[in-house]
C-alpha positions in Angstrom: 124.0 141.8 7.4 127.3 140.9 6.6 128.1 144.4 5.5 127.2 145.8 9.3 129.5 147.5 10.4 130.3 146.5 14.8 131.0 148.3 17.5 133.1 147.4 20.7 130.5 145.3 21.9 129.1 143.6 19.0 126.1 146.1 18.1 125.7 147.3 14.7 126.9 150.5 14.3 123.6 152.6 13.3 124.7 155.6 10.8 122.4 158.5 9.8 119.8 157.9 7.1 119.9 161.6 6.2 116.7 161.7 7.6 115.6 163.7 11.1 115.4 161.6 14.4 116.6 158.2 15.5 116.3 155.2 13.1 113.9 153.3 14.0 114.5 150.6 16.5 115.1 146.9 15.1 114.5 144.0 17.5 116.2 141.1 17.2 116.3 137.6 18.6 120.0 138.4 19.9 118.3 141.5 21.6 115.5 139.7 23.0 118.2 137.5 25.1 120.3 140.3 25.9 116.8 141.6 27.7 116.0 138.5 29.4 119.1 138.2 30.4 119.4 141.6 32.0 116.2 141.1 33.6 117.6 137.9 35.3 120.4 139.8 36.7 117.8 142.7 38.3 118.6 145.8 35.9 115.7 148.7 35.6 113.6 149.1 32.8 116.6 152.3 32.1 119.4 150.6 32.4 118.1 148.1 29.9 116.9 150.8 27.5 121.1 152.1 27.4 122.7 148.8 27.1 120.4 148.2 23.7 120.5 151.4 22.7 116.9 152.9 23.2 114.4 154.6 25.1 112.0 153.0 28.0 109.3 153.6 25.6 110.6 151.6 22.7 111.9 148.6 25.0 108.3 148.6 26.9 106.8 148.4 23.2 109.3 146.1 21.3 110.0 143.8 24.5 107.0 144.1 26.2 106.7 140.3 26.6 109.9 139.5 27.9 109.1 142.8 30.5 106.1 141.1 31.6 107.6 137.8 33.0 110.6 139.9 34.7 110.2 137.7 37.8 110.5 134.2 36.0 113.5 135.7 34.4 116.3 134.6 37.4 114.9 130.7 37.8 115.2 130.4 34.0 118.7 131.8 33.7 119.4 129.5 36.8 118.1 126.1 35.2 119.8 127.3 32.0 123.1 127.5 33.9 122.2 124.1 35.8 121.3 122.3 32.5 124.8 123.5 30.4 126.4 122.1 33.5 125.0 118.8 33.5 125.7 118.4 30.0 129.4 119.4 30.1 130.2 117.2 33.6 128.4 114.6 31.5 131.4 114.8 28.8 133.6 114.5 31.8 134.4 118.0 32.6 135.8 117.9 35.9 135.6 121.5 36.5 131.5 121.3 35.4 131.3 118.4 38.2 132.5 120.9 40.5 130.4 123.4 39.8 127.5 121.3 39.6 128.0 120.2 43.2 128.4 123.8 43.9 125.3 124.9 42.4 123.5 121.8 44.0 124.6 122.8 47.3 123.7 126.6 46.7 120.2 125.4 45.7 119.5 123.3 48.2 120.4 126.2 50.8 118.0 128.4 48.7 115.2 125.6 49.7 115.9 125.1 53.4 116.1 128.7 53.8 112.6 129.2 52.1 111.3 126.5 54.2 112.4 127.9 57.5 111.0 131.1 56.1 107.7 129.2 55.8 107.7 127.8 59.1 109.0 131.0 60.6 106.0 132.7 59.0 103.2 130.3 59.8 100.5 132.2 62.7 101.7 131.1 66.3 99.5 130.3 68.7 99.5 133.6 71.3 101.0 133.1 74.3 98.8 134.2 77.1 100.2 135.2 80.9 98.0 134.2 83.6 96.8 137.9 84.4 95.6 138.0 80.7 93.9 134.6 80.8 91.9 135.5 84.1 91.0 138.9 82.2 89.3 137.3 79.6 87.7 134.1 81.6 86.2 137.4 83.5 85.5 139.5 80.8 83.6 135.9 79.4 81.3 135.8 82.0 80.5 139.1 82.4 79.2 139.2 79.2 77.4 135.7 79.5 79.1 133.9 76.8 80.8 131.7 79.2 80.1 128.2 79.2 82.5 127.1 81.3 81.7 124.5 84.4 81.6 127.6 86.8 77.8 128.6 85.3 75.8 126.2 86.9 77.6 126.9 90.3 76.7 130.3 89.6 73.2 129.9 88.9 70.4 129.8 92.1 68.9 126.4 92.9 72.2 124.5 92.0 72.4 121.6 94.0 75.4 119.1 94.1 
């Protein structure tokens, strides 16, 4: 490996083989976490396939389980990014303390917002006018499945 030859963004530079076609595709670890990390920032399945140099088919088959948990991806690059910060404010890194209580703050308005979310989304009881409350005491009775007070009034021989 230390013969490879780089390109502009540290990829080895892939010459011909003589033979026809594309060489075939090599995954690495450091390809791996360039795919999780893409994934954690939202790129497509294409978009992923150009930046490693290779078509949707190869990364589906080489990276397939690193594609699968696409939706975990964010929250892990998000602890990641937490965790490195913790340990450099812990060396005293003043601008890591910062940004810890930045991320801390940004985080906690990510959980009050998915709360209110909740609550927002949680079944409320209907709100019934008094036209549409008569309507359906009526509509009870009518059909006999009342069984409100109002029955035994109704009924012949009641006697008080």
């Amino acid at each position: 490996m230390a013969d490879d030859e780089f390109d502009l963004f540290g990829d080895p530079v892939r010459l011909p083989n003589g033979k026809r076609g594309r060489p075939a595709h090599q995954p690495t670890q450091k390809l791996r976490n360039k795919v999780m990390t893409l994934l954690a920032l939202g790129w497509s399945n294409e978009r992923i396939a150009n930046a490693i140099h290779c078509s949707v088919p190869t990364l589906k088959r080489y990276y397939f389980s690193e594609l699968k948990r696409r939706a975990i991806q964010r929250d892990r690059l998000d602890a990641w990014r937490i965790e490195q910060t913790i340990e450099q404010a812990k060396e005293g890194n003043v601008g890591a303390q910062r940004l810890l209580d930045q991320l801390i703050e940004k985080n906690d308005k990510k959980v009050q917002a998915a709360r209110l979310r909740d609550i927002q989304s949680e079944p409320r009881p209907e709100k019934l006018g008094k036209k549409e409350i008569e309507r359906r005491q009526a509509e009870k009775i009518a059909s006999g499945d009342s069984s409100d007070d109002w029955d035994d009034l109704l009924k012949p021989g009641y006697s008080h």
